[in-house]
C-alpha positions in Angstrom: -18.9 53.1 5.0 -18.7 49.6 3.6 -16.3 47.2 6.5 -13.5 48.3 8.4 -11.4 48.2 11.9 -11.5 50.4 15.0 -8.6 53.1 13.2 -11.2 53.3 10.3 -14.4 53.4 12.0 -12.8 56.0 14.9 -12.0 58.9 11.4 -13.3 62.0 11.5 -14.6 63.8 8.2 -11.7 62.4 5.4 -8.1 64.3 4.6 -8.4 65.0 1.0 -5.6 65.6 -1.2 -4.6 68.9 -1.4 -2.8 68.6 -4.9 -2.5 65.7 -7.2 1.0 64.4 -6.6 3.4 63.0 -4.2 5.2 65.7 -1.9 8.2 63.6 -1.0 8.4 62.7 -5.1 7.7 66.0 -5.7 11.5 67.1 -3.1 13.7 64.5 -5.1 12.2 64.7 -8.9 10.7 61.6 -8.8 7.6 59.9 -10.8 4.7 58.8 -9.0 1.5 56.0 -9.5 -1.5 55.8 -7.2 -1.8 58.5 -4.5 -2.8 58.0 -0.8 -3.9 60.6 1.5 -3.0 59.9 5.1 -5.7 60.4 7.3 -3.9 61.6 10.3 -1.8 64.6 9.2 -3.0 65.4 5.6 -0.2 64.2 3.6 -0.4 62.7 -0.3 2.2 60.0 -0.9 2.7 57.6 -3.9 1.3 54.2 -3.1 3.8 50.6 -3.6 3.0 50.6 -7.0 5.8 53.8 -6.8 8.9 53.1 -6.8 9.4 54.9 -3.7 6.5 53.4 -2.0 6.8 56.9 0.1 3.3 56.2 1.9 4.2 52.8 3.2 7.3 54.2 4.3 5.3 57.3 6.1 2.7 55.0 7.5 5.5 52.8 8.9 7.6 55.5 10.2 4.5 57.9 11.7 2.2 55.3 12.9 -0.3 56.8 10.8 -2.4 54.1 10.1 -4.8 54.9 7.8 -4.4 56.4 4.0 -7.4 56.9 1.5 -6.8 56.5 -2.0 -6.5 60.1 -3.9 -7.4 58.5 -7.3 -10.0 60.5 -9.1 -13.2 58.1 -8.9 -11.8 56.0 -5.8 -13.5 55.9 -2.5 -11.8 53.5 -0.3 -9.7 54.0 2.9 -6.7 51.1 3.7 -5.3 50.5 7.7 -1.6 49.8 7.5 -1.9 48.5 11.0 -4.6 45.9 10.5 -4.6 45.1 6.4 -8.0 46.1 6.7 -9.9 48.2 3.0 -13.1 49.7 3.4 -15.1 51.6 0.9 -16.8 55.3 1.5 
């Protein structure tokens, strides 16, 4: 792993998407860009390119702090709580 703070460094093996879309989108038959895993409890949520911005919202709501992208071909993990990206 490639940088990172003390909520990335402290993961165990990586939450991996489960299925390709966004499960709160998915509830109100909404459109989704850019996926996120969070890596406390499993969840896929559209990133703030979304109009929903559902895993910002979940991260801020949860105290989850750390998502990793669930783009095909993307490898990077992102700390809400320090603004901190590493790569994997």
């Amino acid at each position: 792993m490639t940088g990172g703070c003390a909520h990335i460094k402290g993961l165990g093996p990586l939450l991996t998407a489960k299925a390709y879309e966004c499960e709160s989108c998915i509830k109100i038959g909404a459109h989704w860009m850019h996926l996120r895993t969070c890596q406390t409890c499993g969840v896929t949520l559209c990133f703030d390119s979304s109009p929903n911005r559902h895993a910002s919202r979940h991260a801020a709501s949860s105290q989850h702090a750390v998502a990793c992208s669930a783009e095909p071909g993307e490898r990077w993990l992102y700390c809400y709580a320090d603004d901190v990206l590493a790569e994997y």
